[in-house]
mmCIF file as Biopython writes it, N, C-alpha, C and O atoms, coordinates in Angstrom:
data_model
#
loop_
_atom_site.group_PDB
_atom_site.id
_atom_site.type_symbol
_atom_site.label_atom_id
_atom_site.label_alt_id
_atom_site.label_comp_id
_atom_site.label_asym_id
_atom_site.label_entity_id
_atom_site.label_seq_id
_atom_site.pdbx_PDB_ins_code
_atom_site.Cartn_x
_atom_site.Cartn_y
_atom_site.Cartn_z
_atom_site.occupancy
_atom_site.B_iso_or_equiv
_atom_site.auth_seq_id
_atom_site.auth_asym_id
_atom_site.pdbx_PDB_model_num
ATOM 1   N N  . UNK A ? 1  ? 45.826 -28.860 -55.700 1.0 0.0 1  A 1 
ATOM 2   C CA . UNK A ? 1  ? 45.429 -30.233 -55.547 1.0 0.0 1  A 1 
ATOM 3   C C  . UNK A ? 1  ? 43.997 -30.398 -56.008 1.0 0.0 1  A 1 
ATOM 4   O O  . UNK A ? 1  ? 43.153 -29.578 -55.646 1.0 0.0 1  A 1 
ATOM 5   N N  . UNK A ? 2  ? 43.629 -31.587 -56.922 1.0 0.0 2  A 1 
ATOM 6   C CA . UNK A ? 2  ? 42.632 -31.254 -57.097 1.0 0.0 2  A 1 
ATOM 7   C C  . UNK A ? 2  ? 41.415 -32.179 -56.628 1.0 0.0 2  A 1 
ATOM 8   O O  . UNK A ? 2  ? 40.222 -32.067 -56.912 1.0 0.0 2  A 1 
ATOM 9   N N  . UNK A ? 3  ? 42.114 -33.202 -55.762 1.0 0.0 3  A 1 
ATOM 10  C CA . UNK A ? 3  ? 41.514 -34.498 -55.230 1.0 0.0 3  A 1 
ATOM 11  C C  . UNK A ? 3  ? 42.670 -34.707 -53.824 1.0 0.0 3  A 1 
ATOM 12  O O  . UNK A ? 3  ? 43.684 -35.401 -53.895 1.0 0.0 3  A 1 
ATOM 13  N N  . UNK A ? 4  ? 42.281 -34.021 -52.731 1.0 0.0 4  A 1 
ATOM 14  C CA . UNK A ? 4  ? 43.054 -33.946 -51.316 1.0 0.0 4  A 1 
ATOM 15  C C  . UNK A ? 4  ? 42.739 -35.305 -51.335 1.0 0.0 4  A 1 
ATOM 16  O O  . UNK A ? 4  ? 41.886 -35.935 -51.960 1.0 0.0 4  A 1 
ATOM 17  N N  . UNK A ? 5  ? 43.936 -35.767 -50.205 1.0 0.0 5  A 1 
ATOM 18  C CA . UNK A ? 5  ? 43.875 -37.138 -49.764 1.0 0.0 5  A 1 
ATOM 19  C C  . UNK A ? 5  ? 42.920 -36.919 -48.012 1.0 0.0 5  A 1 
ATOM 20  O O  . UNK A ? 5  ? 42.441 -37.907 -47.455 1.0 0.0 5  A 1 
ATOM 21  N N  . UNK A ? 6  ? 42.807 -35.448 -47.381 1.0 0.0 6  A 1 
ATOM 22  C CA . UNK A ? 6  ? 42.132 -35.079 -46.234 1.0 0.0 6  A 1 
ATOM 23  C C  . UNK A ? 6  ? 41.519 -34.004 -46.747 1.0 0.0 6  A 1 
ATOM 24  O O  . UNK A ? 6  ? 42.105 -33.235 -47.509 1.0 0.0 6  A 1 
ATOM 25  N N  . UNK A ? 7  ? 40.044 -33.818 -46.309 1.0 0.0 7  A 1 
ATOM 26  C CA . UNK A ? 7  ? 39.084 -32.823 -46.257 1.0 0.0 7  A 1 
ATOM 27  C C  . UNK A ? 7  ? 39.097 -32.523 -44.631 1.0 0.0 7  A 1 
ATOM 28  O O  . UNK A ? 7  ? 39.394 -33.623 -44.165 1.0 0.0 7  A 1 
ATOM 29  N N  . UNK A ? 8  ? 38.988 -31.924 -43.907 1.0 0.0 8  A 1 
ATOM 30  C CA . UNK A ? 8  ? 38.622 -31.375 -42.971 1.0 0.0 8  A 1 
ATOM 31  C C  . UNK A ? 8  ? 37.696 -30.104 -42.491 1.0 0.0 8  A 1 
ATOM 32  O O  . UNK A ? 8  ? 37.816 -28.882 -42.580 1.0 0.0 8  A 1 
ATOM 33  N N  . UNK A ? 9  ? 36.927 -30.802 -42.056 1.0 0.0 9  A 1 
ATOM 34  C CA . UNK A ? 9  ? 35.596 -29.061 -41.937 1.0 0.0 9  A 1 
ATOM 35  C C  . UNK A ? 9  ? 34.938 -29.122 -40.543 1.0 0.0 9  A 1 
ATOM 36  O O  . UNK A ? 9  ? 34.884 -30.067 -39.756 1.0 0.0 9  A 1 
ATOM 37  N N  . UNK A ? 10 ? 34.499 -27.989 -40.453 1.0 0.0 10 A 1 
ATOM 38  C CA . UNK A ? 10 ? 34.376 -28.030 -38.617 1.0 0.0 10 A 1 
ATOM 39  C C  . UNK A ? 10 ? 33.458 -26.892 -38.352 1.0 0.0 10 A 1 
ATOM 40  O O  . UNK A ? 10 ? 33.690 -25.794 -38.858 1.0 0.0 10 A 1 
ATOM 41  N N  . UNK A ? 11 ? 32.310 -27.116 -37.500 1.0 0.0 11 A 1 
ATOM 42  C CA . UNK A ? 11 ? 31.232 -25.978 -37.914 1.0 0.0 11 A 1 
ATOM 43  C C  . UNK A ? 11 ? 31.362 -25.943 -35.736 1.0 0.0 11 A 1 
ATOM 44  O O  . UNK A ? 11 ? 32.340 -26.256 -35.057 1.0 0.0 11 A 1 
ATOM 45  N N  . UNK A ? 12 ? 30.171 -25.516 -35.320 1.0 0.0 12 A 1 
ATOM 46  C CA . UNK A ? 12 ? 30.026 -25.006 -33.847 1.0 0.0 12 A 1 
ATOM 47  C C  . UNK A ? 12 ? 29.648 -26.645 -33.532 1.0 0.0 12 A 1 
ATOM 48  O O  . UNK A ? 12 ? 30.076 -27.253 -32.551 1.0 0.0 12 A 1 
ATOM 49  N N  . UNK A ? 13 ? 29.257 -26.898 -33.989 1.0 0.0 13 A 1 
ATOM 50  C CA . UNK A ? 13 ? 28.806 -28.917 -33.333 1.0 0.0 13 A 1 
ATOM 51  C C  . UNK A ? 13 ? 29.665 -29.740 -33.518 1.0 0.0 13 A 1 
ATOM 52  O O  . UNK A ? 13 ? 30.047 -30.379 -32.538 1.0 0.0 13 A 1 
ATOM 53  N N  . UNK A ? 14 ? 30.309 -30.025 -34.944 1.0 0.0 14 A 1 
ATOM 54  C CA . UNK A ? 14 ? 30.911 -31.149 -35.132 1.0 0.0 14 A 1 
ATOM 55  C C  . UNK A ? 14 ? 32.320 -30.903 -36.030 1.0 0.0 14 A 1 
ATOM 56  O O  . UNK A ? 14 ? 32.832 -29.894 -36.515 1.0 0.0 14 A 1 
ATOM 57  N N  . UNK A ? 15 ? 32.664 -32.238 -36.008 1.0 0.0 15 A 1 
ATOM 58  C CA . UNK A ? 15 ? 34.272 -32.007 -37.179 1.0 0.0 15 A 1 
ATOM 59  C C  . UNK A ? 15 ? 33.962 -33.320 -37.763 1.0 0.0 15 A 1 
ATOM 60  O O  . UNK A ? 15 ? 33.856 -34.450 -37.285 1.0 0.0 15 A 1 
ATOM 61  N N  . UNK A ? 16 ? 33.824 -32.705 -39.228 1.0 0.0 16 A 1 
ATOM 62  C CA . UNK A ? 16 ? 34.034 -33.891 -40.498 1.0 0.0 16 A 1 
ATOM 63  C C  . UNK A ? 16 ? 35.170 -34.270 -40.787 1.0 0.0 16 A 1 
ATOM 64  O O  . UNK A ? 16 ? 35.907 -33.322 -41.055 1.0 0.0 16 A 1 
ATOM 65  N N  . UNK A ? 17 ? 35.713 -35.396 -40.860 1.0 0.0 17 A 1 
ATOM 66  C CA . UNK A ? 17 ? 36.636 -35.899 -41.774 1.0 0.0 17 A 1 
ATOM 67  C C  . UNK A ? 17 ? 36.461 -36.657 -43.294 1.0 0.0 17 A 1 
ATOM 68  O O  . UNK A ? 17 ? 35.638 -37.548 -43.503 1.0 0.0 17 A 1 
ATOM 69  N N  . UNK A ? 18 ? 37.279 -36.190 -44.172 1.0 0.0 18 A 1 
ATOM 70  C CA . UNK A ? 18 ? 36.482 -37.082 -45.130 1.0 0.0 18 A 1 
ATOM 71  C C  . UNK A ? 18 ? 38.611 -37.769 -45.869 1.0 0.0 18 A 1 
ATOM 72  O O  . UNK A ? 18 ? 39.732 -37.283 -46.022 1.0 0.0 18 A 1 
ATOM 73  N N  . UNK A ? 19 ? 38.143 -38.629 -45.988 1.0 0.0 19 A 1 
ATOM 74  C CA . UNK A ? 19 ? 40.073 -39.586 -46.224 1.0 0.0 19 A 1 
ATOM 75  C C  . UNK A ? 19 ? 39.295 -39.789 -47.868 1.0 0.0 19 A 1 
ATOM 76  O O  . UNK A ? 19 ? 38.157 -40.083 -48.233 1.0 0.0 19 A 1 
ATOM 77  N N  . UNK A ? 20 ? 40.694 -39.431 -48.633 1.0 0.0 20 A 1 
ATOM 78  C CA . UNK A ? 20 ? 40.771 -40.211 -49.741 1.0 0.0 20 A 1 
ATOM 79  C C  . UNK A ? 20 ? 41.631 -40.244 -50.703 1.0 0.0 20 A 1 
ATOM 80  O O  . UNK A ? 20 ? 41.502 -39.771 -51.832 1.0 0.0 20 A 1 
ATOM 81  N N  . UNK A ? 21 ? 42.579 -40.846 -50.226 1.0 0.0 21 A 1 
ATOM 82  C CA . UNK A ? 21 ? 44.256 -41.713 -50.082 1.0 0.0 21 A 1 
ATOM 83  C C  . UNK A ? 21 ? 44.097 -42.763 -51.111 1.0 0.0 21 A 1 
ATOM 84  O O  . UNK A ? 21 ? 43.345 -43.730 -50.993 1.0 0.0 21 A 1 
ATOM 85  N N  . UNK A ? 22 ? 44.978 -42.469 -52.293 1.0 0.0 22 A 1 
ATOM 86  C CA . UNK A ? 22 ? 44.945 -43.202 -53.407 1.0 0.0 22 A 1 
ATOM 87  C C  . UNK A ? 22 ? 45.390 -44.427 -52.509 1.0 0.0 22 A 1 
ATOM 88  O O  . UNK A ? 22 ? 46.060 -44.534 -51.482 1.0 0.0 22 A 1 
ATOM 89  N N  . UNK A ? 23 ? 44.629 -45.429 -53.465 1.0 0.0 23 A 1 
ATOM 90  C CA . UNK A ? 23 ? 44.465 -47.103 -52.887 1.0 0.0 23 A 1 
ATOM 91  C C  . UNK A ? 23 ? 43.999 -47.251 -52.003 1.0 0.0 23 A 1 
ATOM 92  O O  . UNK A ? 23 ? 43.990 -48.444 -51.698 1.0 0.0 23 A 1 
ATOM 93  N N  . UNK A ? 24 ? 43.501 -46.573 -51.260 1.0 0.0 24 A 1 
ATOM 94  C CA . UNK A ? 24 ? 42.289 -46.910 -50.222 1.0 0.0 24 A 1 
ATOM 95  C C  . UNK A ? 24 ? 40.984 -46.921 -50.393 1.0 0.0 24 A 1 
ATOM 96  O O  . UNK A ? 24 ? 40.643 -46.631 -51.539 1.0 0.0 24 A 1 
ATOM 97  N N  . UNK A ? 25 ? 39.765 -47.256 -49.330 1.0 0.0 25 A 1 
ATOM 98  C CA . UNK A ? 25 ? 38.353 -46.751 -49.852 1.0 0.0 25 A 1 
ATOM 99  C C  . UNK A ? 25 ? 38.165 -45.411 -49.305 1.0 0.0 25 A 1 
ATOM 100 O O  . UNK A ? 25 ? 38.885 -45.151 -48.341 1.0 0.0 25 A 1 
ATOM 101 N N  . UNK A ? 26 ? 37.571 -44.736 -49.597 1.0 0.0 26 A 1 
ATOM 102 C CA . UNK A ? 26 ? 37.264 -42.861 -48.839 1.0 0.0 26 A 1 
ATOM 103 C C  . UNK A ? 26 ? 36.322 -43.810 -47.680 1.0 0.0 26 A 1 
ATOM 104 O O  . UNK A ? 26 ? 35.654 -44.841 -47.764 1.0 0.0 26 A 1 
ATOM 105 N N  . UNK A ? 27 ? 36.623 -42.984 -46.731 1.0 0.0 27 A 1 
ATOM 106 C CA . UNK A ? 27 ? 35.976 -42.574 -45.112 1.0 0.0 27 A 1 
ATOM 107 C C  . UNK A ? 27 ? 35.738 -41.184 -45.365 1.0 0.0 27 A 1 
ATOM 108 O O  . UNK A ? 27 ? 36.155 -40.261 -46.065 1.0 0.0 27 A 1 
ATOM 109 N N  . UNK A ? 28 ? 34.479 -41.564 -44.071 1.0 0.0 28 A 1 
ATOM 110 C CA . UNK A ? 28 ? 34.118 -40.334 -43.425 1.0 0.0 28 A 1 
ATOM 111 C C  . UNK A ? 28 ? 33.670 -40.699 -41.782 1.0 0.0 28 A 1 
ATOM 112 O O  . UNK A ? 28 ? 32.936 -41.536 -41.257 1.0 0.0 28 A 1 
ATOM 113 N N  . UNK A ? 29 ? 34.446 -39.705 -41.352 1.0 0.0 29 A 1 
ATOM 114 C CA . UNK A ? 29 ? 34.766 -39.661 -40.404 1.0 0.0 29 A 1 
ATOM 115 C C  . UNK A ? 29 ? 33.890 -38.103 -39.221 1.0 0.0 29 A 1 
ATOM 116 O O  . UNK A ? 29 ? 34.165 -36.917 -39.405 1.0 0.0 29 A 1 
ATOM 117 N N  . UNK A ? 30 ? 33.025 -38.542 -38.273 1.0 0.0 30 A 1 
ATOM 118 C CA . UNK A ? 30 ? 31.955 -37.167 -37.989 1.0 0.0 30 A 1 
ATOM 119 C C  . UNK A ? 30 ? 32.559 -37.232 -36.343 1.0 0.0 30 A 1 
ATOM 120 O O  . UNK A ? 30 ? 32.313 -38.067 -35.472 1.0 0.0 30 A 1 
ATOM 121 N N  . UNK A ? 31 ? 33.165 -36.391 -36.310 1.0 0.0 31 A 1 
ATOM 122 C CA . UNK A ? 31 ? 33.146 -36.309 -34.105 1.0 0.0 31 A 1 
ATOM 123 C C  . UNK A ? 31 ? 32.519 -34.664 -33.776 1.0 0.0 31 A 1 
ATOM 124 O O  . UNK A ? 31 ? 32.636 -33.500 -34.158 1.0 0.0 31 A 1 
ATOM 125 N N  . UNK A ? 32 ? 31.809 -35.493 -32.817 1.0 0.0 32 A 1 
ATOM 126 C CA . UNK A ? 32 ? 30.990 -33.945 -31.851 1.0 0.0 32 A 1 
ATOM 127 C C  . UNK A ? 32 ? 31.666 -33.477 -31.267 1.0 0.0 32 A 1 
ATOM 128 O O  . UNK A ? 32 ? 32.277 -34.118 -30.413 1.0 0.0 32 A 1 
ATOM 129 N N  . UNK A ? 33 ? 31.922 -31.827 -31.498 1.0 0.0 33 A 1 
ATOM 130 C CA . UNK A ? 33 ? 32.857 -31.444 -30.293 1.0 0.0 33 A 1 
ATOM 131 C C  . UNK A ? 33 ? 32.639 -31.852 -28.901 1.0 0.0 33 A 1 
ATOM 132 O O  . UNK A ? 33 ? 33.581 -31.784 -28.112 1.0 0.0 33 A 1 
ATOM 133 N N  . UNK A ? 34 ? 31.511 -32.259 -28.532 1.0 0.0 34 A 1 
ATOM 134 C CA . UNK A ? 34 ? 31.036 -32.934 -26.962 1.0 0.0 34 A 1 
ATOM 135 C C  . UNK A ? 34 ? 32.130 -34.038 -26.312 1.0 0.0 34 A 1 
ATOM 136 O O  . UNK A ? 34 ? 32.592 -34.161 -25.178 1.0 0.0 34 A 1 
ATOM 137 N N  . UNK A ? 35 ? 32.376 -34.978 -27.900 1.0 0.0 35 A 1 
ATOM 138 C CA . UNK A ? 35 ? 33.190 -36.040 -27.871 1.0 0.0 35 A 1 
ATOM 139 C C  . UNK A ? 35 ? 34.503 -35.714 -28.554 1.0 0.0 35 A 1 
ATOM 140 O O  . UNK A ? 35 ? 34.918 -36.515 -29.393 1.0 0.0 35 A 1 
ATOM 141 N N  . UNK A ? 36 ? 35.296 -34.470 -28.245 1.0 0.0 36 A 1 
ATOM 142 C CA . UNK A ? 36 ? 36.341 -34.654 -28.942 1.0 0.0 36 A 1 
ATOM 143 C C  . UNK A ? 36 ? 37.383 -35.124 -27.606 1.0 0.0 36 A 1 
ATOM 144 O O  . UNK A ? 36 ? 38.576 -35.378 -27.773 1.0 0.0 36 A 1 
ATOM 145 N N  . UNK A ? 37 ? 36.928 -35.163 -26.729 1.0 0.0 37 A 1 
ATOM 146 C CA . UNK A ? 37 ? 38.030 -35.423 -25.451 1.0 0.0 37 A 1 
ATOM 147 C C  . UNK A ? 37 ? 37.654 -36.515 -25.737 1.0 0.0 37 A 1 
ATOM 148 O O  . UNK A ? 37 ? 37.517 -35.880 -26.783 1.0 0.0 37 A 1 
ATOM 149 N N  . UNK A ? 38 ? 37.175 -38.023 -25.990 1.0 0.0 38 A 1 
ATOM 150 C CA . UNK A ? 38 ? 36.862 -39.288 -25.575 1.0 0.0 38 A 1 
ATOM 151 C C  . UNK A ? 38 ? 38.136 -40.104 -26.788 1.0 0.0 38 A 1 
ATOM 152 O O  . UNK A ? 38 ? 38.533 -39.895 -27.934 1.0 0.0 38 A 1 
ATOM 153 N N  . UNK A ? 39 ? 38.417 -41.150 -25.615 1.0 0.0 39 A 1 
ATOM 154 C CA . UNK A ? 39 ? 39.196 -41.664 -26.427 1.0 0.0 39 A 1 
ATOM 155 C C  . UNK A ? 39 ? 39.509 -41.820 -28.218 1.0 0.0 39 A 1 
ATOM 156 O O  . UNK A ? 39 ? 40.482 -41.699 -28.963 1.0 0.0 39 A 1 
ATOM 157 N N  . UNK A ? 40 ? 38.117 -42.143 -28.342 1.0 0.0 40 A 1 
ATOM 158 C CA . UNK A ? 40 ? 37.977 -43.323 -29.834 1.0 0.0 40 A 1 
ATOM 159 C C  . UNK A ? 40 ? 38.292 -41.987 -30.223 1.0 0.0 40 A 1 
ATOM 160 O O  . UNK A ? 40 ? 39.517 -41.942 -30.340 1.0 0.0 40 A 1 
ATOM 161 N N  . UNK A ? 41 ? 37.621 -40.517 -30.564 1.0 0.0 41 A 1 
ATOM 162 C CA . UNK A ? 41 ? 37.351 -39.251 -30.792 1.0 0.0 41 A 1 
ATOM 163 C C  . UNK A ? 41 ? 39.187 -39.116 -30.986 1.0 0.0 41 A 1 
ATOM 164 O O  . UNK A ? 41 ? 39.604 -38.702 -32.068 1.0 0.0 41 A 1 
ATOM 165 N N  . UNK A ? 42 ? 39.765 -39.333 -30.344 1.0 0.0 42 A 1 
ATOM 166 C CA . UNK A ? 42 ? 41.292 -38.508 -30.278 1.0 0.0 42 A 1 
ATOM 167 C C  . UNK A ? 42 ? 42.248 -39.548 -31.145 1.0 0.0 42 A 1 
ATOM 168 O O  . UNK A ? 42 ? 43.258 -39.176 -31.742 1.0 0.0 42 A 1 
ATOM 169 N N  . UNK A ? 43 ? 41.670 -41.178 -31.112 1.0 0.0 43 A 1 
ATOM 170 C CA . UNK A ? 43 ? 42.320 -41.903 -31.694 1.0 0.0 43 A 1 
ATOM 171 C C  . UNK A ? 43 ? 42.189 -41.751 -33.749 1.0 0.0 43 A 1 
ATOM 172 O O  . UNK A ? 43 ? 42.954 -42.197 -34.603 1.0 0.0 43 A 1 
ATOM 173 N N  . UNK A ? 44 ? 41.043 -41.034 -33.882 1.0 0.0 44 A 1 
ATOM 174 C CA . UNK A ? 44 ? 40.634 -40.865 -35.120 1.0 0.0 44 A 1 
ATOM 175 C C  . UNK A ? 44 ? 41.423 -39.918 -35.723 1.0 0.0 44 A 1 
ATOM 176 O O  . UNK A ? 44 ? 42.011 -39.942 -36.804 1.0 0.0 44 A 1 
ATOM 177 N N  . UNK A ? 45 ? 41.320 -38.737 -34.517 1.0 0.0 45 A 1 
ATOM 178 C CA . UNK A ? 45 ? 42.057 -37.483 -35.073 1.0 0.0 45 A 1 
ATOM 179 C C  . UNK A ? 45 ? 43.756 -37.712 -35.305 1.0 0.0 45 A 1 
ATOM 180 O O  . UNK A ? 45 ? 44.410 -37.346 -36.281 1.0 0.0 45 A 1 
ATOM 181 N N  . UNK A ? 46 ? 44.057 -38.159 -34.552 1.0 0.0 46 A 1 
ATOM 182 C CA . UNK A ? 46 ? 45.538 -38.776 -34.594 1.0 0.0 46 A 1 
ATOM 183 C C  . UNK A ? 46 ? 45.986 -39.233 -35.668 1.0 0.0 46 A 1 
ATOM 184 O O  . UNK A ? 46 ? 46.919 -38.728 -36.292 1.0 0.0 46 A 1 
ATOM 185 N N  . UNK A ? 47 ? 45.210 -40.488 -36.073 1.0 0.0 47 A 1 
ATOM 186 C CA . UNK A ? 47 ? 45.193 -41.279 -37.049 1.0 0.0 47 A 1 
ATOM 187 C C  . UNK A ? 47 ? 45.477 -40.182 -38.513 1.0 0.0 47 A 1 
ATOM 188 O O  . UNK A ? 47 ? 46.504 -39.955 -39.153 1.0 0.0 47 A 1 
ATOM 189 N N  . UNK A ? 48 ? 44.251 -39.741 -38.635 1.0 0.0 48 A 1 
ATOM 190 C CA . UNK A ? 48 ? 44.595 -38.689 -39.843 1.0 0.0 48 A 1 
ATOM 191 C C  . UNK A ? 48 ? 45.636 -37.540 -39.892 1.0 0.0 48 A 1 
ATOM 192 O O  . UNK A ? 48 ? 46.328 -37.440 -40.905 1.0 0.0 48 A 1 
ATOM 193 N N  . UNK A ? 49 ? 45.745 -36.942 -39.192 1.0 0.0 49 A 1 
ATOM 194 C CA . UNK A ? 49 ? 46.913 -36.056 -39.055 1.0 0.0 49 A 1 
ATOM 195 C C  . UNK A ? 49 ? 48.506 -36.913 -38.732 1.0 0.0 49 A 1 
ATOM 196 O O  . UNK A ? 49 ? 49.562 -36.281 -38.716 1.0 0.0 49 A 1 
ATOM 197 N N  . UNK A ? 50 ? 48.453 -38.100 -38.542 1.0 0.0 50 A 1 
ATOM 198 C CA . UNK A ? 50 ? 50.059 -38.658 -38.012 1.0 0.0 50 A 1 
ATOM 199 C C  . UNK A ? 50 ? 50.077 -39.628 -39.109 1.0 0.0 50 A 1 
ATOM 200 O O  . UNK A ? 50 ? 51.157 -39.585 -39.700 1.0 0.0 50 A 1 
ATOM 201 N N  . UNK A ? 51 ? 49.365 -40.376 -39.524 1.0 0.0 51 A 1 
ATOM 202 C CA . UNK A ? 51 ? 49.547 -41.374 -40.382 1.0 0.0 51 A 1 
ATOM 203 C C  . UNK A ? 51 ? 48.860 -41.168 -41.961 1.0 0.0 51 A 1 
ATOM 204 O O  . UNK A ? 51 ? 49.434 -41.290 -43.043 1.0 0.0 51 A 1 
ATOM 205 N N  . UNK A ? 52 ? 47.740 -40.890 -41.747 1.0 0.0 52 A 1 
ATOM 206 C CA . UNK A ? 52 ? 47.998 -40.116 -43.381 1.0 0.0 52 A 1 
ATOM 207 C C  . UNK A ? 52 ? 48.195 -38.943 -43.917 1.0 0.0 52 A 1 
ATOM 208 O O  . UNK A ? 52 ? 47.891 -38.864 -45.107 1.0 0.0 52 A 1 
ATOM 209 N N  . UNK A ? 53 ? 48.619 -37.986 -43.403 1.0 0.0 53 A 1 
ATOM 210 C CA . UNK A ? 53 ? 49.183 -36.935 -43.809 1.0 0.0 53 A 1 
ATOM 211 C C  . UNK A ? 53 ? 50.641 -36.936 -43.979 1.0 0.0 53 A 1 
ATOM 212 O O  . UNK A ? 53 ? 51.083 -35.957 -44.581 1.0 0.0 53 A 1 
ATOM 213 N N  . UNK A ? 54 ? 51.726 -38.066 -43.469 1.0 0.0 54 A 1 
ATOM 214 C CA . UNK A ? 54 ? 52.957 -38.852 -43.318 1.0 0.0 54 A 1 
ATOM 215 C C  . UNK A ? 54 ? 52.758 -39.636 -44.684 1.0 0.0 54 A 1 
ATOM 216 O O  . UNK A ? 54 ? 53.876 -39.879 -45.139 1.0 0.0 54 A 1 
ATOM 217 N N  . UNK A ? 55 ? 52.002 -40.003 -45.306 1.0 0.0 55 A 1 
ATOM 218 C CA . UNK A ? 55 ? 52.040 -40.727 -46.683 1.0 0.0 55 A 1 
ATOM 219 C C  . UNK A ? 55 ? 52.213 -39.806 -47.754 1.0 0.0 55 A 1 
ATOM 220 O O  . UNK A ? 55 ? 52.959 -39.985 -48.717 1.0 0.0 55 A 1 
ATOM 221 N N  . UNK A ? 56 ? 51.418 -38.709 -47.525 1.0 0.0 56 A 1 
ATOM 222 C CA . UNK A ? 56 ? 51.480 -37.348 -48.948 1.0 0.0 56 A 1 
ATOM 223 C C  . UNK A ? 56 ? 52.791 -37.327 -48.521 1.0 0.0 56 A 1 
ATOM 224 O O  . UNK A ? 56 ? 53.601 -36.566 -49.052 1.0 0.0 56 A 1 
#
């Protein structure tokens, strides 16, 4: 692949998301592991793994 529609990277602090899903605009997407239990935090992750990874 030479243009993923998901980047995902994840160091000891945080998790990047980066979206870029033909016909959309690219996001980026940053959660602290501090905040990966908090709602919005779980609604993001969801989002990318259930709904655009279901389009590829």
């Amino acid at each position: 692949m030479e243009n993923p529609p998901l980047l995902l990277v994840s160091d000891i602090d945080r998790i990047v998301a980066r979206t870029n899903s033909t016909g959309t605009r690219a996001q980026r997407h940053e959660i602290p592991l501090a905040a990966l239990g908090e709602p919005r935090s779980l609604e993001i992750l969801r989002a990318l793994f259930f709904e655009l990874l279901r389009r590829c």
